[in-house]
C-alpha positions as CSV (number, residue, x, y, z in Angstrom):
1,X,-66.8,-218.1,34.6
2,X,-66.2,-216.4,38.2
3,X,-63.6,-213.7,38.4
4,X,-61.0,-214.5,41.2
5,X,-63.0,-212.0,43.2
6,X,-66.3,-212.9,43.1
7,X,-67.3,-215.5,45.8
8,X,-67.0,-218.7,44.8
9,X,-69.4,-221.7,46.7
10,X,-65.9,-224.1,47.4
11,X,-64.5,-221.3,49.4
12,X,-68.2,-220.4,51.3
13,X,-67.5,-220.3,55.0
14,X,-70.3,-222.3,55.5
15,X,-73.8,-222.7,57.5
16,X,-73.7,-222.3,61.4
17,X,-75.0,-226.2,61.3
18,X,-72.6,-227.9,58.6
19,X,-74.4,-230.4,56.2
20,X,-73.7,-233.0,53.4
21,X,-73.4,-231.2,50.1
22,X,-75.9,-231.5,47.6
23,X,-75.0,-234.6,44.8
24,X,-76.3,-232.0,41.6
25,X,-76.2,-228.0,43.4
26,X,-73.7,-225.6,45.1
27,X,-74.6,-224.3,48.0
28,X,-75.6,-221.0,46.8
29,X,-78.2,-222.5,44.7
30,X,-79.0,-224.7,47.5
31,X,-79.6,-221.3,49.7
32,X,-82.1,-219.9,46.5
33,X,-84.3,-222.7,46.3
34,X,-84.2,-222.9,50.3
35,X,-85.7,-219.3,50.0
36,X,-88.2,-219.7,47.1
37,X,-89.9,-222.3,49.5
38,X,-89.9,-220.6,52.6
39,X,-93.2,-219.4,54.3
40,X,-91.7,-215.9,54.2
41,X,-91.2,-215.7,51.0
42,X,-95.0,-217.0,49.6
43,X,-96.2,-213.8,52.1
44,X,-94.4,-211.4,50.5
45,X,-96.8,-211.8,47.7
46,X,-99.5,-209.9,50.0
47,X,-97.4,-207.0,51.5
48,X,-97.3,-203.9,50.5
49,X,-94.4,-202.1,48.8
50,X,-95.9,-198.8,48.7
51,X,-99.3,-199.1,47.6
52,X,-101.3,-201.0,49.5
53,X,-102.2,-204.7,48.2
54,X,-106.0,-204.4,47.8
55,X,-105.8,-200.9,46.4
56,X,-105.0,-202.5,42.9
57,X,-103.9,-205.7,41.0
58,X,-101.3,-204.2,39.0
59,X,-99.1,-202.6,41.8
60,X,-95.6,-203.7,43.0
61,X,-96.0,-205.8,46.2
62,X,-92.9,-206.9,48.1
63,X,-92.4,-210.1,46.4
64,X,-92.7,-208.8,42.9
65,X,-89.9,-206.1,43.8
66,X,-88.1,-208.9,44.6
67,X,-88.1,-211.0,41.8
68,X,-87.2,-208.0,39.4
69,X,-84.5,-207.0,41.8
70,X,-83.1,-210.2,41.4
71,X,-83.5,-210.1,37.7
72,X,-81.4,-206.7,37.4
73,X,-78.5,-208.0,39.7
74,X,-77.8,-211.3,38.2
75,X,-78.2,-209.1,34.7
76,X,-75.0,-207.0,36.0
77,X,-73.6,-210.0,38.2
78,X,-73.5,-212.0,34.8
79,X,-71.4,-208.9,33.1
80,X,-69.2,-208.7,36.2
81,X,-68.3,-212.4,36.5
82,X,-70.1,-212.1,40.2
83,X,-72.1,-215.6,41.4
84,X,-75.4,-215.1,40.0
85,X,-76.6,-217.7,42.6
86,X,-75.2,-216.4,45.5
87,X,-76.6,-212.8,44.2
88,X,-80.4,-214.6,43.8
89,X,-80.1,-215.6,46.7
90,X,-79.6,-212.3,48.7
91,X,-82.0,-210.6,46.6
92,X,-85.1,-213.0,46.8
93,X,-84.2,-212.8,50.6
94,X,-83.9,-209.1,51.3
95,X,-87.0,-208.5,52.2
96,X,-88.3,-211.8,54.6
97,X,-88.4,-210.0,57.4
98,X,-90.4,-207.3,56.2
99,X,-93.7,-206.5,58.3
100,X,-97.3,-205.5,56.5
101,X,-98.2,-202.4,55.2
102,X,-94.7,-201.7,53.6
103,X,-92.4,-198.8,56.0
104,X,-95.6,-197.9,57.5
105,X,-95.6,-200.8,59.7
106,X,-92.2,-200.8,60.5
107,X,-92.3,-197.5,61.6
108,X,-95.5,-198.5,64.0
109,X,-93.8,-202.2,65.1
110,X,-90.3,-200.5,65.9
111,X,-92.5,-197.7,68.3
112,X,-94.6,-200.4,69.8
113,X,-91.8,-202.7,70.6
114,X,-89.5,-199.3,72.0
115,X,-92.1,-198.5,73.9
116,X,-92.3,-201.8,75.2
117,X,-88.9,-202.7,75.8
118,X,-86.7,-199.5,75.6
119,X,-83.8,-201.3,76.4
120,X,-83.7,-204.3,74.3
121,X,-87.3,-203.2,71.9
122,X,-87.6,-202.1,68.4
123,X,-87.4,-203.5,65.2
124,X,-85.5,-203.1,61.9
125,X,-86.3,-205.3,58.6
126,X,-83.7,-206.2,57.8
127,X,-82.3,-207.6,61.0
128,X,-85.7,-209.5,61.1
129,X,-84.7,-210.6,57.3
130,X,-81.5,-212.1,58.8
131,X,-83.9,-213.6,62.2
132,X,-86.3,-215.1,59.7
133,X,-83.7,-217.2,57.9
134,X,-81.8,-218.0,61.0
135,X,-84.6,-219.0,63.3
136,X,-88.3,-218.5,62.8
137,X,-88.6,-220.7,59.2
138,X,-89.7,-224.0,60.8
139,X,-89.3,-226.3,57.9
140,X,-86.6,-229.1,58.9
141,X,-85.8,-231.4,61.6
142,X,-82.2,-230.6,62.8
143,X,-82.6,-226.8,62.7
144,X,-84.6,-223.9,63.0
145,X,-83.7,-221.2,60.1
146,X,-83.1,-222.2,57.0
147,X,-79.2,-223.1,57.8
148,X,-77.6,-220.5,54.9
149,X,-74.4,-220.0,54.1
150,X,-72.2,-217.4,55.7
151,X,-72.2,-215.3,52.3
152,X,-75.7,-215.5,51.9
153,X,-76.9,-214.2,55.2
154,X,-74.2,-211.3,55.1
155,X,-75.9,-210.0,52.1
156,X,-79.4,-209.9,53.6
157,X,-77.9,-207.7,56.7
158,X,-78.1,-204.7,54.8
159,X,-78.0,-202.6,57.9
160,X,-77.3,-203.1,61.7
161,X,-77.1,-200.7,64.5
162,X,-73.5,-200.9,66.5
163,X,-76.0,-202.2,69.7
164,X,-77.4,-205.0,67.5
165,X,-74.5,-206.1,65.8
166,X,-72.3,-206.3,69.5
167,X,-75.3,-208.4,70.5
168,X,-74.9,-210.7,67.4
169,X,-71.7,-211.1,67.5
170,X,-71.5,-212.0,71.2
171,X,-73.6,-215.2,70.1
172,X,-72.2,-215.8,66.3
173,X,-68.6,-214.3,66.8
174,X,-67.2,-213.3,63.4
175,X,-71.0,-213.8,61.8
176,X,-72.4,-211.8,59.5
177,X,-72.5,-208.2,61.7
178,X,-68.7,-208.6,62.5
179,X,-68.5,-206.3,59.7
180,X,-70.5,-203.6,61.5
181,X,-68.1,-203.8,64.3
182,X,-65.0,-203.6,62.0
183,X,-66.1,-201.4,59.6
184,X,-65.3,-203.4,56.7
185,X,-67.8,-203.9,53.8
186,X,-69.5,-207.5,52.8
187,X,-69.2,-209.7,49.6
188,X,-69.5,-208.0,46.0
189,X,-72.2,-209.2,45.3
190,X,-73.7,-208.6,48.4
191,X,-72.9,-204.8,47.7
192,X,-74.1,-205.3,44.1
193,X,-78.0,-206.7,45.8
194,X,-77.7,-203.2,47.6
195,X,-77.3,-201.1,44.6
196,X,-79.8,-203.1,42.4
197,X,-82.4,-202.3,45.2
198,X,-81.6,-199.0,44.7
199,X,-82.5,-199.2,40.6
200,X,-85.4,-201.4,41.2
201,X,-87.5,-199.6,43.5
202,X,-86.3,-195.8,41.4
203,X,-88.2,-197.4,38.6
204,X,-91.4,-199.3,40.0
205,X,-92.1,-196.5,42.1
206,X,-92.1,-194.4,39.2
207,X,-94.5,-196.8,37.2
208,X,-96.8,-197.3,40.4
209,X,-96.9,-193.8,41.0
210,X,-98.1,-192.8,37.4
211,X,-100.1,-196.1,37.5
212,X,-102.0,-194.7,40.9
213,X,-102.6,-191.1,39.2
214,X,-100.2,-189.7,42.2
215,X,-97.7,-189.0,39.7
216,X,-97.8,-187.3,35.8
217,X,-95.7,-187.6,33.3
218,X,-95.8,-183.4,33.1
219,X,-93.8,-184.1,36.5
220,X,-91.4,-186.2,36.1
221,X,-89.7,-184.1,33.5
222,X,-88.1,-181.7,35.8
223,X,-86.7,-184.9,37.2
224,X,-83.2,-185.0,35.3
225,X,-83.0,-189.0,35.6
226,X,-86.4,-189.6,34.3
227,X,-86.9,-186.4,32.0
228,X,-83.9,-187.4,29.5
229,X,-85.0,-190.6,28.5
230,X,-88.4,-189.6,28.2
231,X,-86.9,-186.3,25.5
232,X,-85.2,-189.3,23.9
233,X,-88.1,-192.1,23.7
234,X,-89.8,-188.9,22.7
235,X,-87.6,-188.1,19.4
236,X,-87.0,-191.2,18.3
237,X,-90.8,-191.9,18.6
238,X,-92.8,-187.9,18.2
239,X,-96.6,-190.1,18.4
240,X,-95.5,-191.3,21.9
241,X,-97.4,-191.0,25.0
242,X,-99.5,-192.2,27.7
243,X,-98.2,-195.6,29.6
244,X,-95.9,-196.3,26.2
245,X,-94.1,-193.5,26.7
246,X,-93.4,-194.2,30.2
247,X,-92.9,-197.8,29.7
248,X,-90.2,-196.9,27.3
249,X,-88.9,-193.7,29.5
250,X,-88.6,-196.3,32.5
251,X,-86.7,-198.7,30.5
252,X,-84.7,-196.7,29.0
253,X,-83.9,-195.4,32.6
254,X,-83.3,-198.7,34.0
255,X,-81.0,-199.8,31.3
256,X,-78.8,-196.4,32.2
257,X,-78.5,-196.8,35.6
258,X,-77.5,-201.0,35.2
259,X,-74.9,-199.8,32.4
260,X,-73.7,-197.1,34.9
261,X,-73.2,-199.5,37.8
262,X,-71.5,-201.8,35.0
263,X,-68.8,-199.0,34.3
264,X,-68.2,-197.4,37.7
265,X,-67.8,-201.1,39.3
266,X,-65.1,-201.8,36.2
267,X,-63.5,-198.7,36.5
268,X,-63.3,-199.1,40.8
269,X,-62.3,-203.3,40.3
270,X,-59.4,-201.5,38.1
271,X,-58.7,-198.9,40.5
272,X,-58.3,-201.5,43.7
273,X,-57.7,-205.0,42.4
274,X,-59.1,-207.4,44.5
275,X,-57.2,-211.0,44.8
276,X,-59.9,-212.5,46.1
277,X,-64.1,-212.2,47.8
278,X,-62.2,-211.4,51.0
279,X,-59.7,-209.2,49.7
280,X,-62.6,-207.2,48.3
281,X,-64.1,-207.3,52.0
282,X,-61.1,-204.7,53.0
283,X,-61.5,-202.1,50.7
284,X,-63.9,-199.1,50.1
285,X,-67.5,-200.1,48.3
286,X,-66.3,-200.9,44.9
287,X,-70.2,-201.5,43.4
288,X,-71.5,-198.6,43.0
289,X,-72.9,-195.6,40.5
290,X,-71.4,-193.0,38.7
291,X,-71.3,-189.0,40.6
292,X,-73.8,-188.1,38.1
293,X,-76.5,-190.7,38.9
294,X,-75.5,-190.8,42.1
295,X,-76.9,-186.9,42.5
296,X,-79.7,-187.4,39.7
297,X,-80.7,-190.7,42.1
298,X,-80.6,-188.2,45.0
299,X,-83.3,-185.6,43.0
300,X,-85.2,-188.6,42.5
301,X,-85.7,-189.9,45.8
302,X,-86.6,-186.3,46.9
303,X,-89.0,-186.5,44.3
304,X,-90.5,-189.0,45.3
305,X,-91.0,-188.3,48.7
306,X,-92.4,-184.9,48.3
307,X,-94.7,-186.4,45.4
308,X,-95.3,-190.2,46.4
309,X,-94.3,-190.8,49.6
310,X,-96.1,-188.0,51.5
311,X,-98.7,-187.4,48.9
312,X,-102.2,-186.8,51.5
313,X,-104.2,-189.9,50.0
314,X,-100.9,-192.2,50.6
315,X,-100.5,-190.7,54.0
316,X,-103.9,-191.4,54.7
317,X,-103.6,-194.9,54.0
318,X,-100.2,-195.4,55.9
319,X,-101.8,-193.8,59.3
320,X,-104.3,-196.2,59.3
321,X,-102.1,-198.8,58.5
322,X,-100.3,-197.6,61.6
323,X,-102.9,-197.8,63.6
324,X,-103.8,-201.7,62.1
325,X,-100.2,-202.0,63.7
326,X,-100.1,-200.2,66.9
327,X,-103.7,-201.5,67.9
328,X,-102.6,-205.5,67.3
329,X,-99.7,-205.1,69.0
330,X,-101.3,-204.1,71.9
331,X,-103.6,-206.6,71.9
332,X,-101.2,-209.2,71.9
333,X,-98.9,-207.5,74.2
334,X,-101.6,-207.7,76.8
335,X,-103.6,-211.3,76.1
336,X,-101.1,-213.4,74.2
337,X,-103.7,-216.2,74.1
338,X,-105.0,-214.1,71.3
339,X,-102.0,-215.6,69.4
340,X,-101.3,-218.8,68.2
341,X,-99.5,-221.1,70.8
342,X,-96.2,-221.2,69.6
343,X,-96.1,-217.5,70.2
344,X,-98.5,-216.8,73.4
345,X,-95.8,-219.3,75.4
346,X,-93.0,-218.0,74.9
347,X,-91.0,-216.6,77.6
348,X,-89.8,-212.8,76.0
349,X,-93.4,-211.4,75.4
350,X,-92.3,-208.3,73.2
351,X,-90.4,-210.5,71.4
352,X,-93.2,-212.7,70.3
353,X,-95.6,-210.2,69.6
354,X,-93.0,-208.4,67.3
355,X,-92.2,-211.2,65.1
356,X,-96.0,-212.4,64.8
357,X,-97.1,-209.0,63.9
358,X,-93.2,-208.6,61.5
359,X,-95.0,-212.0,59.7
360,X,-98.2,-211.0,59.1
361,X,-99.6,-209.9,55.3
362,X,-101.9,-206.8,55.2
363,X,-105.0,-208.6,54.8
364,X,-104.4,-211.0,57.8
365,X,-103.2,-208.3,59.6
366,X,-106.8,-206.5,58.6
367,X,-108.9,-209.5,59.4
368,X,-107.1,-210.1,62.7
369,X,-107.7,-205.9,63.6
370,X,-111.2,-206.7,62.5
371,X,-111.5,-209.7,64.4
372,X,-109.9,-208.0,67.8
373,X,-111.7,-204.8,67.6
374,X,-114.4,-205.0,65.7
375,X,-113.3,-202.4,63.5
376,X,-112.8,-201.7,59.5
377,X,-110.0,-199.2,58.9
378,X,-110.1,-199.8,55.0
């Protein structure tokens, strides 16, 4: 059961190429299992999220973030009466466009390519997200992309610049940055993919940090969103400790912050009564969290970043990841026969060499630094 404004696949505007519906799914399910079997997708599996992939089995990589993001927003989609599918969907594709070695190499490919091309260079994941399911999947014969639906696509365009959405839209006029232009906000559940991020990646990073040794439990309890369900796992259970007691402090946390975003996004949908997924388009963000996690989740990330982030032996690691980065792109840049055809002929060279480095896992990315300079970074 869909409330009226959730988006509902019979009112979808559609796929820039239109096609025969599927006889037994809806076209939001149709754009999931398009995902699942992309190329992209599979290679998420071997980039990093903030450890790097062979520093440990156990650690988050981007496709495992993925799938449990997509398990906490269809968990609050399903409370909401929000499309599950359509929510799936955006989560399991968030992250496509994301390039090896986690921010790290983002932060090197978006130098390289400025540097480059400083007027039309650089590089943002999750306008590469949107590229990767519009063009660079190669898997059918009518189109390149993956052909998604309107809704779909707007929730993987998290963020746009005003320069890169006017470019979009002078190609896709009313796309999916329109929005960026107009100032409007995308679908619900598109908005509820964003927020679920958000409680995802608060409580892996906690679990990978402690996992790593980078983080102690002594720590986290001068952090006011971890620390209180920690006291409570703690006095319902006084023999806790160790990875149970942060197993349970982290769950206990997650649960919070999903039954938070399940109030506030009530209380808002109260407050502003949408009539319909477009309706909801022209008012203020309606999925959301509560003031009080909302400044806890601030603490947190500061946390995080003073802790985790920046902690020497993970800045280390991401400066030589830079380096994997910076090095391959110049290579490329400067003997494109270095890449695979497809890529060495075509015609914008920055462009080429940015999206065959965005695509690359960390280990290809190491055995093709290896393989070009001879070096071992790692």
């Amino acid at each position: 059961m869909l409330q009226i404004y959730a988006s509902h696949p019979e009112q979808s505007r559609g796929r820039r190429r239109p096609e025969e519906p599927a006889p037994t799914r809806n076209d939001f399910q149709r754009d999931r299992d398009r995902i699942v079997h992309s190329t992209a997708f599979r290679r998420l599996v071997y980039k990093t999220q903030v450890f790097l992939n062979h520093e440990g089995d156990l650690f988050r990589t981007r496709l495992t973030h993925s799938i449990e993001l997509a398990q906490i927003a269809r968990s609050i989609a399903r409370e909401l009466q929000l499309n599950e599918d359509l929510v799936e969907a955006v989560a399991l594709a968030h992250d496509l466009g994301h390039t090896p070695f986690g921010h790290a190499g983002q932060d090197a490919l978006d130098e390289c390519a400025r540097r480059a091309d400083p007027v039309n260079g650089g590089f943002e994941h999750n306008l590469q997200s949107l590229r990767v399911v519009d063009e660079l999947e190669e898997r059918y014969p009518a189109f390149d992309g993956l052909n998604l639906c309107f809704e779909t696509r707007e929730g993987i365009l998290k963020h746009c610049s005003r320069a890169n959405a006017q470019r979009l839209c002078a190609a896709e006029p009313g796309g999916p940055a329109q929005r960026f232009l107009d100032r409007t906000v995308p679908s619900l559940e598109a908005q509820l993919c964003h927020i679920a991020d958000e409680v995802a990646y608060n409580a892996h990073d906690i679990d990978d940090g402690v996992r790593s040794g980078l983080l102690s439990l002594e720590q986290l309890d001068d952090v006011a969103l971890f620390a209180e369900h920690a006291r409570s796992a703690r006095a319902e259970f006084p023999d806790l400790s160790g990875r149970r007691l942060m197993f349970e402090s982290v769950r206990r946390m997650l649960s919070a912050q999903i039954y938070d975003v399940m109030d506030s996004t009530k209380a808002m949908l109260a407050q502003h009564r949408p009539h319909s997924a477009d309706d909801a388009r022209r008012m203020p963000v309606i999925v959301g969290f509560s003031e009080k996690i909302v400044a806890q989740g601030v603490e947190l990330k500061r946390f995080l970043r003073e802790n985790l982030y920046l902690h020497p032996q993970v800045t280390d690691k991401t400066e030589r990841a830079k380096t994997v980065v910076r090095d391959l792109f110049d290579i490329y840049l400067a003997q494109p026969a270095e890449m695979p055809e497809a890529y060495a002929a075509q015609a914008n060279r920055v462009r080429s060499v940015t999206d065959y480095v965005a695509g690359m896992t960390d280990r290809f990315a190491l055995r093709e630094h290896h393989r070009l300079t001879g070096r071992s970074l790692f």
